[in-house]
C-alpha positions as CSV (number, residue, x, y, z in Angstrom):
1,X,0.0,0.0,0.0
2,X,2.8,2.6,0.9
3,X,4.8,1.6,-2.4
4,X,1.4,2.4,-4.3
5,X,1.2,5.5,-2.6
6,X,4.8,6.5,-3.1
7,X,4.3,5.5,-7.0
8,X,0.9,8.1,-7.1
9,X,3.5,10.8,-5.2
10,X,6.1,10.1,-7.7
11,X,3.4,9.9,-10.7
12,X,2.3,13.4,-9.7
13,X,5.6,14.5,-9.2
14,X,6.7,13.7,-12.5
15,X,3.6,15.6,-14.2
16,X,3.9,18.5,-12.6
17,X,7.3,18.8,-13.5
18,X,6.8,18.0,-16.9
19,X,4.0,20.8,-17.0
20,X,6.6,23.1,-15.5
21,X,9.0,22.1,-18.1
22,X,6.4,22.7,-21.1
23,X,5.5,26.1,-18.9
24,X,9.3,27.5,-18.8
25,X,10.1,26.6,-22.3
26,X,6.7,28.1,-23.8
27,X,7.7,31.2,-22.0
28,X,11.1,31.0,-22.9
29,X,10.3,31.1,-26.6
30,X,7.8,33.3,-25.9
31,X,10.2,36.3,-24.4
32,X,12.4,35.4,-27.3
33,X,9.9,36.0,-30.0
34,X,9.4,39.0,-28.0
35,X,12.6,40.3,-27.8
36,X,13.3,39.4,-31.7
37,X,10.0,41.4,-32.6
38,X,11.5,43.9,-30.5
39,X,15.0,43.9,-32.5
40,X,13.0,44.1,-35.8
41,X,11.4,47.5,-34.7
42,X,14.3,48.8,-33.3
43,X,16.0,48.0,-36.2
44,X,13.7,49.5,-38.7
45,X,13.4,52.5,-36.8
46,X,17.1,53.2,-36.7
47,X,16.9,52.2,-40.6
48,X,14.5,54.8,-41.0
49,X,16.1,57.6,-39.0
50,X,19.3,56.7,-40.7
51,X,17.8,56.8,-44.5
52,X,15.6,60.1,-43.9
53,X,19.3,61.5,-42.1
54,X,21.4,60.7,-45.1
55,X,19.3,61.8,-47.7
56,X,18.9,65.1,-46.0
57,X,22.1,65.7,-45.9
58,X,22.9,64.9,-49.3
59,X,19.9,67.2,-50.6
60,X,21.1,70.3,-48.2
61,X,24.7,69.8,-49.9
62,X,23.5,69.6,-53.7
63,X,21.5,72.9,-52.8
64,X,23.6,74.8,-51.0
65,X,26.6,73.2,-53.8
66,X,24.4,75.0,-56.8
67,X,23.8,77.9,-54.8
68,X,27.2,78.8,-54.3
69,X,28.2,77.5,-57.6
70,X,26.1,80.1,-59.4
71,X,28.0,83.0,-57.4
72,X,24.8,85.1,-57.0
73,X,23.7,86.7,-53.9
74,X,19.9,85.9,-54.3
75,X,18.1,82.3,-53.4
76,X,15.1,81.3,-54.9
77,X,12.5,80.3,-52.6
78,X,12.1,76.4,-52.9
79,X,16.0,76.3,-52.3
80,X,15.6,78.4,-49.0
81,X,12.5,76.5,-48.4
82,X,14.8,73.3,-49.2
83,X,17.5,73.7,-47.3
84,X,15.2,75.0,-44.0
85,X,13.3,71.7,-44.1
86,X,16.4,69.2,-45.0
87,X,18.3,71.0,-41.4
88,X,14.8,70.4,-39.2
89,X,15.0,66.5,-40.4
90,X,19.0,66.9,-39.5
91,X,18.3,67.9,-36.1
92,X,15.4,65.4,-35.8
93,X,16.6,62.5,-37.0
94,X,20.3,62.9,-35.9
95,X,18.5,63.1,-32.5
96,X,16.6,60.4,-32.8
97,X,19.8,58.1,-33.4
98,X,21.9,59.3,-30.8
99,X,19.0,59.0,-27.8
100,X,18.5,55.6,-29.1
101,X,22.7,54.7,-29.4
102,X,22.5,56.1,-25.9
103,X,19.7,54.2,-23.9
104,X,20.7,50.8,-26.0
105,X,24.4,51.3,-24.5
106,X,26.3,51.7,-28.2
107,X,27.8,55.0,-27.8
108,X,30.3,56.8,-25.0
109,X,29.0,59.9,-23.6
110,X,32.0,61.4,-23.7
111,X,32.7,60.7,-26.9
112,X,29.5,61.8,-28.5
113,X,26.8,64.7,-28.3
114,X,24.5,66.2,-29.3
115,X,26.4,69.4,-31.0
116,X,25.4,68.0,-34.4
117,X,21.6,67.8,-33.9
118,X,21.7,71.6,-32.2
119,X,23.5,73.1,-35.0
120,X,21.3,71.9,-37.3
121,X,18.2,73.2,-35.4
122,X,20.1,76.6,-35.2
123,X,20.8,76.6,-39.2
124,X,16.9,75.9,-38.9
125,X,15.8,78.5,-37.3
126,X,18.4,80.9,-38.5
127,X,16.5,80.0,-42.5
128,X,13.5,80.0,-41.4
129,X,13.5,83.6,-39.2
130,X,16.2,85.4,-40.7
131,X,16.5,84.3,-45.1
132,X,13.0,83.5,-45.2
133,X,11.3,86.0,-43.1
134,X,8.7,84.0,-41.5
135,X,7.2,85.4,-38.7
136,X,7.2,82.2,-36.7
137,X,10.5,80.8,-35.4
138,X,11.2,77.5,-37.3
139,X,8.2,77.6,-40.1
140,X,9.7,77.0,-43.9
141,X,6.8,78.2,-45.8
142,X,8.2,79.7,-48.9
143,X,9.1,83.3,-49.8
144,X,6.4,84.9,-52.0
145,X,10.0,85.9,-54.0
146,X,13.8,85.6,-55.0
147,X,15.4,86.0,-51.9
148,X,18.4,88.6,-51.9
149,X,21.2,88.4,-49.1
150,X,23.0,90.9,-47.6
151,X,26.6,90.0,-46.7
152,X,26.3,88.9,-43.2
153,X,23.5,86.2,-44.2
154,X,25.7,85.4,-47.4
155,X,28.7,84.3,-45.1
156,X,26.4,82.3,-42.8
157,X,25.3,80.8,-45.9
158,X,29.2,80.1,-46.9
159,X,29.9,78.4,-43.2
160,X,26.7,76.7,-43.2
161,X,28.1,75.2,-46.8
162,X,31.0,74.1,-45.6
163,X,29.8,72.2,-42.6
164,X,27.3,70.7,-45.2
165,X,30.3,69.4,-47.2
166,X,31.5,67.7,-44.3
167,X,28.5,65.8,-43.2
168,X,28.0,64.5,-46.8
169,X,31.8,63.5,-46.7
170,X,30.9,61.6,-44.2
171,X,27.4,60.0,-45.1
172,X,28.7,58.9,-48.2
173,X,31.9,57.3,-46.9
174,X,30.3,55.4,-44.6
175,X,26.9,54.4,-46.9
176,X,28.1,54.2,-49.9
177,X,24.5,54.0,-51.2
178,X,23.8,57.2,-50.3
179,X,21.8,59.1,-53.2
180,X,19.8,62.5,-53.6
181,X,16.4,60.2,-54.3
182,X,17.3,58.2,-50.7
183,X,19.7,55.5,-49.6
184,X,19.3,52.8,-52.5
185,X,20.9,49.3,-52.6
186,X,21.5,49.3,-49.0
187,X,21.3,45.9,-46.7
188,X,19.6,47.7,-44.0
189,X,20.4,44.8,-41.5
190,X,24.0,45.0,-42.0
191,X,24.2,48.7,-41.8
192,X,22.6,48.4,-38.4
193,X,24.2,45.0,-37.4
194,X,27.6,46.6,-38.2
195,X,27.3,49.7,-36.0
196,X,27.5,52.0,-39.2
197,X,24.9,54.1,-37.9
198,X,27.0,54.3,-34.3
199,X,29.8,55.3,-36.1
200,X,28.4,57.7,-38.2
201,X,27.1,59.3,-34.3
202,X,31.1,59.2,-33.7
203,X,32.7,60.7,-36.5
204,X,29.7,63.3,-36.3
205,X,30.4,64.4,-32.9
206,X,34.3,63.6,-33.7
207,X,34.0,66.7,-36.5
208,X,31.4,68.8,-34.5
209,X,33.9,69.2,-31.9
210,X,37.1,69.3,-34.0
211,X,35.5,72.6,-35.9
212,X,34.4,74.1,-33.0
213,X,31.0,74.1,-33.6
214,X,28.9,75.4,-30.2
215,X,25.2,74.6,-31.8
216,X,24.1,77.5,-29.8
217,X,23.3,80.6,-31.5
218,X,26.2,80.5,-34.5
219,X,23.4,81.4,-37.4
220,X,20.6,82.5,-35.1
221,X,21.6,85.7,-33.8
């Protein structure tokens, strides 16, 4: 009787560690479909930040590039309009990346900041307020006509130019697929897996404080 009993205990021991088995694995797999699903939109976001990034850059150099090339003083209005809307995304998206290289632990404080993303916002404001004329701090909405610059604004304009150059040195060494019309032929998943994107943060920050650049009130004044 007390060997059947000790059989029923060991029966019931058995299944409930078999159910606690099948219970741990199911939510083993479970928290790592989770944290995969989590990787994939992380991933993509960074992917997206990145492409709208690069192709804002690329856009503001090729504008500012034809600007300058034509050695006029006066900007037509879809250009200033252009350029004010391509430095917003800068700020935004350059942002974006360097908050999320932060909290996932990809970046050193010291060696990065956020000098890049305030500049643009400055060259942002500075176009939108000061070459464009809007009334509201930061709103592109096109001149009504050619816009001529005096000389102050048309050496802001030169500086802004050659930090422009820079950045799309830059974006294009390190994503080769970088293109006016967006990043094309571009494995996203390597870009990200490879930490492209975390160097890109680096050798932003690396030139943002190499040229000095304060992001506080250098266009905007």
């Amino acid at each position: 009787m007390l060997i059947k009993r000790l059989l029923i205990a060991v029966s019931i021991c058995l299944a409930l560690l078999i159910i606690l088995t099948i219970f741990t694995y199911s939510q083993f797999k479970e928290n790592q479909r989770e944290n995969q699903r989590y990787e994939r939109y992380i991933s993509a976001k960074i992917a997206q930040s990145l492409s709208n990034l690069l192709t804002a850059v690329l856009i503001s150099d090729e504008t500012l590039h034809k600007f300058m090339e034509s050695g006029e003083k006066e900007m037509l209005p879809d250009q200033a309009t252009t350029l004010c809307y391509d430095f917003q995304s800068i700020g935004t998206e350059y942002q974006e990346l360097l908050q999320t290289s932060q909290s996932l632990k990809k970046v050193n404080y010291i060696q990065t900041n956020n000098i890049t993303a305030n500049t643009a916002k400055d060259i942002h404001f500075f176009l939108s307020r000061q070459l464009i004329g809007n009334g509201v701090l930061g709103d592109c909405t096109p001149a009504k006509s050619t816009i001529t610059l005096n000389e102050e604004q048309f050496d802001k304009i030169k500086s802004i130019y050659e930090i422009s150059k820079q950045w799309s040195a830059i974006a294009k060494n390190l994503v080769p697929g970088s293109t006016l019309n967006g990043v094309e032929n571009v494995k996203w998943d390597l870009v990200v897996n490879d930490k492209v994107w975390v160097q890109l943060i680096e050798e932003y920050s690396a030139y943002a404080h190499d040229s000095g650049m304060t992001g506080i009130n250098q266009f905007l004044n």
